[in-house]
ZAMARGU-4260 file (C-alpha; in steps of 0.2 Angstrom, whole numbers, plus 5000, padded with zeros to 4 digits):
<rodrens>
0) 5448/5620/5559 | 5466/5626/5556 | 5476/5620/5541 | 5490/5610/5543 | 5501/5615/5530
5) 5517/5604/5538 | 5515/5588/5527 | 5507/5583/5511 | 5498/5566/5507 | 5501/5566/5490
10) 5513/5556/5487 | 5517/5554/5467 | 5522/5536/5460 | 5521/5527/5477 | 5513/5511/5471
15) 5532/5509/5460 | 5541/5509/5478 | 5545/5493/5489 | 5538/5492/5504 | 5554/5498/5513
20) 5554/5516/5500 | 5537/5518/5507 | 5541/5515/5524 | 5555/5526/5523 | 5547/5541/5513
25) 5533/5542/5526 | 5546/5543/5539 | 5555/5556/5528 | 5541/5567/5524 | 5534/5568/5547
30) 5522/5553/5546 | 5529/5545/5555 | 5540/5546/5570 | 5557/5537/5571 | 5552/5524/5582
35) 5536/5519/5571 | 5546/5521/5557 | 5558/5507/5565 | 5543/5495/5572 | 5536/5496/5554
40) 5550/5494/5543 | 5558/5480/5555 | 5540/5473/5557 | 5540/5473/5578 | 5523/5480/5578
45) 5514/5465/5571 | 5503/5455/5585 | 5513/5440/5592 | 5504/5423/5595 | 5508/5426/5614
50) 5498/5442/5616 | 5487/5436/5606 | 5483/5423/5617 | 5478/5436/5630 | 5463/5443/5620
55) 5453/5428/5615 | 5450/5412/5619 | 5459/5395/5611 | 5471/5404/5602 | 5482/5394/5590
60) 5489/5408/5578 | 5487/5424/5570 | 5480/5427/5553 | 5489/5443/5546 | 5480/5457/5535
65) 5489/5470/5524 | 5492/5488/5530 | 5490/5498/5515 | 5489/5519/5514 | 5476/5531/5506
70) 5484/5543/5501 | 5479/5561/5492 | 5466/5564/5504 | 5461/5583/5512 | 5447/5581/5525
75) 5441/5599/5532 | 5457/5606/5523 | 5466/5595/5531 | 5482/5583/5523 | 5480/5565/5529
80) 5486/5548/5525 | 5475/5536/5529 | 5479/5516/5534 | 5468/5504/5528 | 5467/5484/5534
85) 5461/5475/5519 | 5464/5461/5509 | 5451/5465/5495 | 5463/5471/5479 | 5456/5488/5473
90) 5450/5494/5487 | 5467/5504/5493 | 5470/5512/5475 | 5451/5516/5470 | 5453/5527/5488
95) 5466/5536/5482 | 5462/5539/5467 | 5446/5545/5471 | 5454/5556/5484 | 5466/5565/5471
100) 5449/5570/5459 | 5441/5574/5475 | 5458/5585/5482 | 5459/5593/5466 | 5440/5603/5470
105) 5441/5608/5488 | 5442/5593/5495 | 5430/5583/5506 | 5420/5594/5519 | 5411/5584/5533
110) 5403/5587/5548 | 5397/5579/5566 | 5387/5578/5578 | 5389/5572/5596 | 5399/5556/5602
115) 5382/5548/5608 | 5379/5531/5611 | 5361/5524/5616 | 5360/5512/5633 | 5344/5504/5632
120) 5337/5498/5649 | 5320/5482/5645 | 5306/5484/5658 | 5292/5470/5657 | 5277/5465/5667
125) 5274/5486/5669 | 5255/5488/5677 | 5253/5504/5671 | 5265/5508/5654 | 5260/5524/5653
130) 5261/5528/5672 | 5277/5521/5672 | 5285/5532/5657 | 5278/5550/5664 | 5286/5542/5682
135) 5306/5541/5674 | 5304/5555/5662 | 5302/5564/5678 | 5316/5558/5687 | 5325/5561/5673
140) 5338/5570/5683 | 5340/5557/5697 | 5345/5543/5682 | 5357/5555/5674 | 5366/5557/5690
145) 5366/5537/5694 | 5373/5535/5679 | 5385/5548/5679 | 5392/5543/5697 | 5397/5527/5689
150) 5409/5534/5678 | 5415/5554/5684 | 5431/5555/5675 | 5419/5553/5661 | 5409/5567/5664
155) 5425/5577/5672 | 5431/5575/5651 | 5415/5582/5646 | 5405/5569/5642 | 5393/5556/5656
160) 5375/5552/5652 | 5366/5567/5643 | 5346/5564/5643 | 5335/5551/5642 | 5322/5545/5631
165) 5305/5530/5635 | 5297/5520/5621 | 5283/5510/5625 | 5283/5494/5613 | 5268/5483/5610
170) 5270/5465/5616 | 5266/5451/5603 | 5254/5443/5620 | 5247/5459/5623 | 5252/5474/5634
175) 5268/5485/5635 | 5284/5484/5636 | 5295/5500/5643 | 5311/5504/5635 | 5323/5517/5645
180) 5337/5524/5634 | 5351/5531/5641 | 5359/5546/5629 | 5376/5544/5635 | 5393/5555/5625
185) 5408/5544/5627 | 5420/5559/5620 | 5436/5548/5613 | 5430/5531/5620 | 5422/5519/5609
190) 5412/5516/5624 | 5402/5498/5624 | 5408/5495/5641 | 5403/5512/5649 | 5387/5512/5644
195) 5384/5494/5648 | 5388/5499/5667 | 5377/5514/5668 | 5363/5504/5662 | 5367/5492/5673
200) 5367/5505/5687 | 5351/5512/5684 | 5343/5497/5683 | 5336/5496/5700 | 5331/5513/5701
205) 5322/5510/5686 | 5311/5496/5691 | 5306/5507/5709 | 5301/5520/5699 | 5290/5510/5686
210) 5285/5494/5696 | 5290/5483/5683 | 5304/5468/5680 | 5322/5474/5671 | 5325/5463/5659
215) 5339/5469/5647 | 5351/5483/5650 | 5362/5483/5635 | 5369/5498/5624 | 5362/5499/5604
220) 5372/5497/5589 | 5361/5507/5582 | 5372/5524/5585 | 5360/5537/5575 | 5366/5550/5587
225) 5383/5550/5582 | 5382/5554/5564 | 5394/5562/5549 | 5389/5570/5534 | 5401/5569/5522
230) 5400/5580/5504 | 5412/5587/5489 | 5408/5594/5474 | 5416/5591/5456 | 5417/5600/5442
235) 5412/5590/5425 | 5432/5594/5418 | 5439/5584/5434 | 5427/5570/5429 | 5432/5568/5409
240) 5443/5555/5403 | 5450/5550/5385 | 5434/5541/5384 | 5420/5548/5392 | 5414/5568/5394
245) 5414/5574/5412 | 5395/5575/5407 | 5394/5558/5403 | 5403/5556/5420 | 5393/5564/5429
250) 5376/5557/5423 | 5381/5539/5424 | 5387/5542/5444 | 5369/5551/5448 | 5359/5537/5438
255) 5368/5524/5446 | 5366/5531/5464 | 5348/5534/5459 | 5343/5516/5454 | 5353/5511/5473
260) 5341/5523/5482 | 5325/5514/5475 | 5332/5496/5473 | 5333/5486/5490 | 5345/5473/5480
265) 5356/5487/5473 | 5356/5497/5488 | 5362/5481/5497 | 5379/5482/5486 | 5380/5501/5485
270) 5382/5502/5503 | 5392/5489/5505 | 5405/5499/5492 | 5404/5511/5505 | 5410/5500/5520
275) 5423/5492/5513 | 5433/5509/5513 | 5424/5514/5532 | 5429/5494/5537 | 5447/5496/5532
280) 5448/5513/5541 | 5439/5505/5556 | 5452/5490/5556 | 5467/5500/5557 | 5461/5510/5570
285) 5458/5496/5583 | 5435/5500/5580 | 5422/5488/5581 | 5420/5488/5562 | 5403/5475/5564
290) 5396/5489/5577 | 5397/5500/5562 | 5390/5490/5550 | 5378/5487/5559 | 5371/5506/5561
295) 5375/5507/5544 | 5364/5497/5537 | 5350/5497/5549 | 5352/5517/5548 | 5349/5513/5528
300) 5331/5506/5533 | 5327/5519/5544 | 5312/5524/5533 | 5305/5507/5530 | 5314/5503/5517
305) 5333/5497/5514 | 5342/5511/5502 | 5357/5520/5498 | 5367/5531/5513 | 5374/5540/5499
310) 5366/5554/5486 | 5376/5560/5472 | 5366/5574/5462 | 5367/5588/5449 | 5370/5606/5455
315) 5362/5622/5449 | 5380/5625/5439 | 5382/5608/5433 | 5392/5601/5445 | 5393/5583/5452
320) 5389/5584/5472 | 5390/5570/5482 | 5384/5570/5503 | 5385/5552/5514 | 5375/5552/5529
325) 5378/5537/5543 | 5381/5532/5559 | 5400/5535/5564 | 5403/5530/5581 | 5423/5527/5586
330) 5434/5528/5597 | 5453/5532/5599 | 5456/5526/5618 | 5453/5513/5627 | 5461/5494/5632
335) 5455/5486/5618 | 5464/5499/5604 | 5482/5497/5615 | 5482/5477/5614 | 5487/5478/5596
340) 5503/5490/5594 | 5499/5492/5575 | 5483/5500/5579 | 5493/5514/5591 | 5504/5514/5576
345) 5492/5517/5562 | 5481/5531/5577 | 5499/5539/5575 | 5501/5542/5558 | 5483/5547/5555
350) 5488/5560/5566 | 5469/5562/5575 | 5466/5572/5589 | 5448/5565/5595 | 5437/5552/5589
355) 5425/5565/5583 | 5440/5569/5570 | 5441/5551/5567 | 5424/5549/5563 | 5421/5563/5549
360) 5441/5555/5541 | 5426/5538/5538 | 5413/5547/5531 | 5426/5556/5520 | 5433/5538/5516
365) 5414/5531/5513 | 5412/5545/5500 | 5428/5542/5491 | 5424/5523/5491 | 5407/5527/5482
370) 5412/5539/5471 | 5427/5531/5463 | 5416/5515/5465 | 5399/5523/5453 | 5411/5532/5442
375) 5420/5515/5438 | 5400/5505/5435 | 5397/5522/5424 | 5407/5519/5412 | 5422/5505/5408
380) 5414/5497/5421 | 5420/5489/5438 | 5427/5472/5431 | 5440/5481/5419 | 5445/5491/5437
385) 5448/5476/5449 | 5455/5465/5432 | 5475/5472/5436 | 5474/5470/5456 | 5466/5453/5453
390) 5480/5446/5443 | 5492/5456/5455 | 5486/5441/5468 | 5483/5429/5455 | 5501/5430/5454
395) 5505/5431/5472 | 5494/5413/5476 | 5506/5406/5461 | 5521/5411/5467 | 5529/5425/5455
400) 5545/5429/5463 | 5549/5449/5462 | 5559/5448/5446 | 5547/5442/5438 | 5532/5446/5446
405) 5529/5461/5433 | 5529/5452/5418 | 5517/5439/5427 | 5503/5451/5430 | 5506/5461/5413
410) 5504/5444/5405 | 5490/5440/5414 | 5480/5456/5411 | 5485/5456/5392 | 5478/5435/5391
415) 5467/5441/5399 | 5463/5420/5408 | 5467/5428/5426 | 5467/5412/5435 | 5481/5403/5446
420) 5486/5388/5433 | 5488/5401/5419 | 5499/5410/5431 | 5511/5396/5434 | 5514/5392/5416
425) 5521/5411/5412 | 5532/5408/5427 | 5537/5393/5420 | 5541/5399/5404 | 5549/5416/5410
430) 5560/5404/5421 | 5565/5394/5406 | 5568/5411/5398 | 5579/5418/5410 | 5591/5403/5414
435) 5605/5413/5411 | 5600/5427/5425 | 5614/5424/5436 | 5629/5431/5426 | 5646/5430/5427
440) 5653/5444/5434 | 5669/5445/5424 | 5658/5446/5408 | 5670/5455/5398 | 5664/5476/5393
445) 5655/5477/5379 | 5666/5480/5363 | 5661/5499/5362 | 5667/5502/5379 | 5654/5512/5385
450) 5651/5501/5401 | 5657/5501/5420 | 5655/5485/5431 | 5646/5489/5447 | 5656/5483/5463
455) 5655/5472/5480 | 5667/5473/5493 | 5669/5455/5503 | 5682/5462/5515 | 5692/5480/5520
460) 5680/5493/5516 | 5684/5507/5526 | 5700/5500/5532 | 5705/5501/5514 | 5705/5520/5515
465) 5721/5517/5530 | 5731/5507/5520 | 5724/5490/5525 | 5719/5476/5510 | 5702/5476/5502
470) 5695/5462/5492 | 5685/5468/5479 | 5674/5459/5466 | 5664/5468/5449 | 5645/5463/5450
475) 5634/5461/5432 | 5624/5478/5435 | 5633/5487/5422 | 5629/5506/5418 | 5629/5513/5400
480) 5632/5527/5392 | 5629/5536/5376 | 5635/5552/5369 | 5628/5560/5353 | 5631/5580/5346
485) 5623/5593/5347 | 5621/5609/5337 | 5624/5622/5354 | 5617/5621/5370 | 5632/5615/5379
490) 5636/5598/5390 | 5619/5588/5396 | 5616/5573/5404 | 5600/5564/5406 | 5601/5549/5416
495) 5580/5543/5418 | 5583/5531/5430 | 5591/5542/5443 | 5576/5556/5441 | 5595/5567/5435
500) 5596/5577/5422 | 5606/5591/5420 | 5616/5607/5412 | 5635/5607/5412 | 5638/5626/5418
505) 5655/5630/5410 | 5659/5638/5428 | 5666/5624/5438 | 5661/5636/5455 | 5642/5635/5447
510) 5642/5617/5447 | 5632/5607/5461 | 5629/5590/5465 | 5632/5577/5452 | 5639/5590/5440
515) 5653/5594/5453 | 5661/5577/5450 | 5657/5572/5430 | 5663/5591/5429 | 5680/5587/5429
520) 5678/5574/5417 | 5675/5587/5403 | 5688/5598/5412 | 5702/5585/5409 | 5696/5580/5393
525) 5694/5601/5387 | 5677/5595/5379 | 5666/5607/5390 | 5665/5619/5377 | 5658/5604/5364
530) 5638/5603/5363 | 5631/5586/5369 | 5619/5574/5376 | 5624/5561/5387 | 5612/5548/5390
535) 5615/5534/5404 | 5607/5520/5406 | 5611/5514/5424 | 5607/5495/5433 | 5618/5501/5447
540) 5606/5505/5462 | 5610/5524/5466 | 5620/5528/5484 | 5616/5509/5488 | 5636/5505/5491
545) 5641/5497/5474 | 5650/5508/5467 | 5637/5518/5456 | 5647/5534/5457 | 5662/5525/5452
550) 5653/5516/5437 | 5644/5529/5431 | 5662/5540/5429 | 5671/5524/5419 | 5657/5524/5409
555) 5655/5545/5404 | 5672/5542/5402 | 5673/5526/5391 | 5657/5534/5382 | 5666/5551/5378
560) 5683/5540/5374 | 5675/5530/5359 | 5664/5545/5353 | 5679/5559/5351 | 5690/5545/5347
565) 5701/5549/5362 | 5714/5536/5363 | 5712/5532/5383 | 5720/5518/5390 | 5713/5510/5406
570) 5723/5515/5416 | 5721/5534/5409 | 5701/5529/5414 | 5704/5524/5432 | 5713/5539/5434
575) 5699/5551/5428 | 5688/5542/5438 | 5696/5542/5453 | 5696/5559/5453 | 5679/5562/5451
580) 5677/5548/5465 | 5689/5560/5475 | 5675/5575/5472 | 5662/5565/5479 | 5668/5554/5492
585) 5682/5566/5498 | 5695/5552/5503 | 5690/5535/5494 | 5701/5521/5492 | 5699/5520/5474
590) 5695/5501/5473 | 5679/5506/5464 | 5684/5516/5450 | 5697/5501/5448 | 5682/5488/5449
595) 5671/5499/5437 | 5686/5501/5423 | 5693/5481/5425 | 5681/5471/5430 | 5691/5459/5438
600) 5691/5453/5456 | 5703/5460/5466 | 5716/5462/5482 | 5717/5481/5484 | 5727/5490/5494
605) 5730/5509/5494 | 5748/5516/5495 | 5749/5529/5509 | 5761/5540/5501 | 5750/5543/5486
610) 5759/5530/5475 | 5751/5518/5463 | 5740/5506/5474 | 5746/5488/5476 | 5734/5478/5467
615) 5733/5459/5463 | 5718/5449/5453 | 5713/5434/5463 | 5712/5419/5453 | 5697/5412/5462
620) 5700/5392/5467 | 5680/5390/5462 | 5661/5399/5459 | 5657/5409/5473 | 5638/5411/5474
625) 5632/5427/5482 | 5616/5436/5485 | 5616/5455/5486 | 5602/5462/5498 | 5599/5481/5495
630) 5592/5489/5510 | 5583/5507/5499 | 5591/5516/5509 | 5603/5528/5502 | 5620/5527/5507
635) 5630/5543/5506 | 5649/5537/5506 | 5655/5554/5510 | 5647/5555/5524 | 5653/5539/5532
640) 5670/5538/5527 | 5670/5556/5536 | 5662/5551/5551 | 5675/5536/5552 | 5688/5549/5550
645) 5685/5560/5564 | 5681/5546/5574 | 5701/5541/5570 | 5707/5559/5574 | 5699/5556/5590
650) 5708/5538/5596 | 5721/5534/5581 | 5727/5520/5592 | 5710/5513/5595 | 5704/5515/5575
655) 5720/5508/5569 | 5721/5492/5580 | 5703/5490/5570 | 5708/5493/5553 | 5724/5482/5555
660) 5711/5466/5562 | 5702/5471/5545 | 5717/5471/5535 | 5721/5453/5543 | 5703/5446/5538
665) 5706/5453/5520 | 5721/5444/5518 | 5715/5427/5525 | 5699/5430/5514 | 5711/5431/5499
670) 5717/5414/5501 | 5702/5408/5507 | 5694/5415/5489 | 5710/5407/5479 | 5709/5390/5488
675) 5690/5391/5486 | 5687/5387/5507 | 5669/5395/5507 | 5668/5390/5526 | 5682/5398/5531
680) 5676/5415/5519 | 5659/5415/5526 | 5667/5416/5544 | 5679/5430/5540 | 5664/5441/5534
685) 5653/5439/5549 | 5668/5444/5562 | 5672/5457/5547 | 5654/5464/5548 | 5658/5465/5569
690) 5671/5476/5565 | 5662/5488/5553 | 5648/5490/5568 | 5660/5494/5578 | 5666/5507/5565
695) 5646/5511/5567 | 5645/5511/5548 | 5630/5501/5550 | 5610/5504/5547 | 5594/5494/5555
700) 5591/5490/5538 | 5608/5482/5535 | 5607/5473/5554 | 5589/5466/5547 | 5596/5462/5531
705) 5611/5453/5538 | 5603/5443/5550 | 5587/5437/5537 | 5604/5430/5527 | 5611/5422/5542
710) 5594/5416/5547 | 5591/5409/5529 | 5607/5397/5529 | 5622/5408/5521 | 5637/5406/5526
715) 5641/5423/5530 | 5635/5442/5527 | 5641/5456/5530 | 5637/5476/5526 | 5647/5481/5509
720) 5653/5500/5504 | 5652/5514/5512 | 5638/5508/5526 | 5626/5517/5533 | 5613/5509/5522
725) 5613/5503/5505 | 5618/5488/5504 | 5624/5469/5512 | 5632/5454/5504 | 5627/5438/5508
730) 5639/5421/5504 | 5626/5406/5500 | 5634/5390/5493 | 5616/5382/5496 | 5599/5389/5501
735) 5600/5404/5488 | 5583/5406/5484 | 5578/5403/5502 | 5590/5419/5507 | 5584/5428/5492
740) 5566/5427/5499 | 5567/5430/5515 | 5572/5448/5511 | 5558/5451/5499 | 5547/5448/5509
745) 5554/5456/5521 | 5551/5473/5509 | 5570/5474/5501 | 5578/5471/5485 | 5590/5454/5483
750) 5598/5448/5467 | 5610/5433/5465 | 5628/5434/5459 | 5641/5421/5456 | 5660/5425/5456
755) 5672/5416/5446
</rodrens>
């Protein structure tokens, strides 16, 4: 098999994403193509209640399962991420992390045989059994070609009725029953239906050639033709932990597998360890997951005795080896897997070529399920495992919003009383504790003036830029800065948050990315040559449209003012930060450097000859309740305000007849802010947000976004900044919360804000 070498499936930290990050890095990293990337995120591909009502009988609803990802996994040296349907916490993570030991030694190998399927064909009231199975085990060639008439495109792909078998099976009353199978290689199909037909076909062949009564002609689940054996091998060194020796590892898997192999009790749970892995898989995938429990656990008493589908022993080196070995029969076409778009969806990003493919990606799945299963009974013991994931429901069930829904499960786990009641009284108290949550948002700077307000623009961005009014207002997600000396080493910068840290090159033409624009800052300043850390602590999303880049300057700034005893005035920080916006936006308005320095809410308005910029604080008429929606998708201001631009050089009239409608609403929305006429604001932002798309500054995100606030009762909502993702603001006098969960649980960030 060659190696695909194109993607990865490891994907480090991705449990800390939001949905929407995941969805977006899976996209970002050629798992999935832009149109599934748009049905996922925007949640198109779930199964409506109307086609629902096209696949079984009395439908009232549909009952939704999580989609979740295994990642780290390498099959036949291979990369795949694997989605799983389940609604059993541990399940997903114990995959993955089973997969990432595995990975680390070679990954799994597995191997296949044929896509058979048995069709089994009941003849009673037989006068002579024996007679009768010598009679079609020579005509064996006339059945197969029946059966194969019945379905040619099936044997044109390479596949049709292969052989026949006859059993003849005592009757309780006395005599014989004959038993016809069909041998029958579906290839991609799962095949039920197929098979079904050709044992329908044969039937009256069947009964001429043995002069008995067909009774009935049914395919069976039992699949033991169409099996995977799965195996890795681990060293003792990937198997250690803090606690245990990779030994002691090692040991405690083998004697744990060995008590499942001779205990019919045990076995029973062992294996069903195993399916809830091959179940997910099968789930996502659109397969008949009971047809495969059913072979598993009948092929687990295929001795006599129920016992373990897994062996795990010690190799001649000292190496843990694992094999599985089970029925595996799939499919990856066929009506049944297209009635569900998800299951297309999830067929996609697995990226398999065959079912045969498919079915060895179970076996590895089954194997990974055990191991990471034993290895947890072996030694801290599976109840410790699950303890985390449970709470993380436990908190669900009570209702643990996603600010505090962290706290809620860390509480939990650390009381260690995981039980719904216990959850509602942490929220209750972290809600009492966190009252003041919605702050202000002309809370003054902190004395030391190492702070910068983040920023939200209600009307004019872009527009702004031309000449035309902006309404700007600060937002309590301040970012921080510290500067402390250092011996030599020249200018750093650490900023945690961001994954940024950084050298100062003394070189300005050496400078790249984030250095390019904070550069100047110790340019102007003629500190460049000064030894220091700089160490920011930012609460401004990065590239989400509120003014991070423009904070994160006044702050560095402030943060270098107080610590060289500099003597800036404000105005002296705007400036310097409006430089180092010009850097990295190329042509911003500069109403967010003068947001992040002040901290007041504002009318701005740009001069176009370069002079001091008009500005004006509003003196708002009332509190005006907000909710920020942050889409997690980065927005890149530069890029945007330069795709507006060329699209101006291109029709001046046309762009210009736009930005002065925008300038307009800006203006109205300033007396509609003063005189506190919500109504009238919320309108103005809605026709504003028209006119941004048709600046087409907007995202799917920010369309989803704006239309969950609209759905959800606010007022108005609109994109905010630069566009092309990042961010949206929603006006909501009333229904606040309701707006605010609506987009979690659509996968995004949301956070209230009041004004004024």
């Amino acid at each position: 098999m060659s190696v695909d070498t194109s993607k990865t499936a490891r994907f480090p930290a991705f449990y800390k994403l939001s949905v929407a990050e995941r969805v977006r890095m899976i996209h970002e990293r050629g798992w999935l193509s832009a149109e599934d990337y748009h049905a996922l995120a925007s949640g198109e591909h779930t199964l409506k209640v109307s086609r629902a009502d096209k696949l079984i009988e009395n439908v009232v609803g549909v009952m939704g399962l999580p989609v979740g990802l295994g990642l780290n996994f390498l099959v036949n040296e291979r990369d795949y991420v694997i989605p799983l349907v389940v609604e059993e916490p541990s399940i997903v993570a114990a995959l993955s992390s089973a997969a990432k030991v595995v990975r680390g030694t070679g990954g799994f190998h597995v191997e296949s045989t044929e896509p058979v399927l048995i069709g089994q064909v009941q003849v009673v009231d037989v006068p002579n059994p024996v007679q009768a199975k010598a009679a079609l085990l020579q005509h064996k060639e006339e059945l197969l070609n029946l059966a194969n008439s019945l379905h040619p495109q099936m044997v044109a792909r390479g596949g049709g009725a292969k052989d026949i078998e006859v059993q003849l099976l005592a009757r309780a009353e006395g005599g014989d029953m004959v038993v016809l199978h069909l041998l029958v290689d579906t290839r991609d199909a799962m095949g039920a239906n197929l098979v079904n037909t050709m044992c329908e076909g044969v039937a009256s062949l069947v009964e001429k050639l043995t002069s008995g009564r067909v009774f009935l002609r049914i395919l069976s689940n039992l699949a033991d033709r169409a099996l995977v054996r799965a195996r890795c091998v681990i060293p003792v060194d990937a198997l250690a932990s803090k606690a245990f020796t990779g030994e002691d590892v090692r040991d405690g898997v083998i004697l744990a597998n060995e008590f499942a192999s001779l205990d019919p009790y045990r076995a029973a749970t062992h294996n069903k360890g195993i399916m809830n892995g091959v179940d997910a898989v099968a789930l996502a995938t659109g397969n008949d997951w009971r047809s495969i429990e059913a072979a598993a656990h009948a092929y687990a008493a295929r001795g006599g005795r129920y016992t373990a589908l897994t062996r795990w022993y010690k190799s001649a080196s000292g190496e843990l080896v694992g094999e599985l070995d089970m029925p595996m029969k799939v499919g990856i076409v066929g009506g049944s897997l297209l009635s569900n778009a998800t299951v297309g969806l999830n067929l996609r990003l697995l990226g398999v070529k065959s079912a045969t493919e498919l079915a060895e990606i179970m076996g590895a799945v089954g194997l990974a399920q055990n191991f990471s299963a034993l290895r947890a009974l072996s030694t801290e013991g599976i109840q410790q495992g699950h303890m985390t994931l449970h709470a993380r429901s436990v908190a669900i069930a009570a209702g643990a919003g996603a600010d505090i829904f962290d706290a809620v499960v860390d509480q939990l786990v650390e009381g260690g009383e995981i039980k719904v009641h216990k959850a509602l009284e942490i929220i209750e108290g972290l809600r009492h504790g966190r009252a003041g949550i919605i702050v202000p948002a002309d809370t003054p700077v902190p004395a030391d003036g190492v702070s910068a307000y983040g920023k939200v623009i209600l009307l004019g961005e872009h527009a702004v830029v031309y000449g035309s009014h902006a309404i700007a207002a600060p937002i309590p997600l301040a970012i921080h800065a510290s500067v402390k000396d250092m011996p030599s080493g020249g200018v750093e910068m650490l900023i945690a948050r961001w994954g940024v840290k950084c050298h100062f090159s003394r070189d300005p033409a050496r400078r790249d990315s984030i250095q390019k624009s904070l550069g100047l800052i110790f340019d102007r300043l003629g500190l460049i040559e000064r030894p220091m850390h700089i160490e920011v602590f930012p609460n401004v999303p990065r590239a989400m449209g509120l003014g991070g880049s423009a904070a994160l300057a006044v702050a560095v700034v402030r943060a270098l003012d107080r610590h060289f005893k500099l003597g800036l005035t404000d105005d002296e920080v705007n400036a310097l930060a409006y430089q180092c916006e010009r850097v990295a936006h190329g042509s911003p308005s500069g109403v967010d450097n003068t947001v992040a320095t002040f901290g007041k809410t504002v009318l701005y308005q740009r001069d176009a000859a370069g002079a001091k910029p008009d500005i004006r604080e509003l003196k708002l008429g009332g509190s005006v309740p907000l909710v920020i929606g942050i889409s997690g998708r980065e927005s890149l201001t530069a890029r945007t305000v330069g795709n507006v631009r060329s699209a101006w050089m291109r029709n001046p009239a046309l762009y210009e007849g736009i930005f002065e409608q925008i300038d307009r609403l800006a203006l109205q929305g300033a007396q509609a802010l003063e005189g506190h006429d919500l109504q009238q604001l919320g309108d103005l932002m809605n026709v504003c947000h028209g006119l941004l798309n048709a600046l087409r500054v907007s995202s799917r995100e920010l369309e989803e976004l704006v239309q969950l606030a609209r759905e959800n009762g606010a007022l108005g909502a609109k994109l905010t900044g630069g566009g092309g993702g990042g961010s949206i603001v929603a006006l909501c006098p009333e229904n606040r919360d309701r707006v605010i969960a609506a987009m979690r649980d659509a996968g995004y960030q949301a956070m209230a804000v009041d004004l004024g």
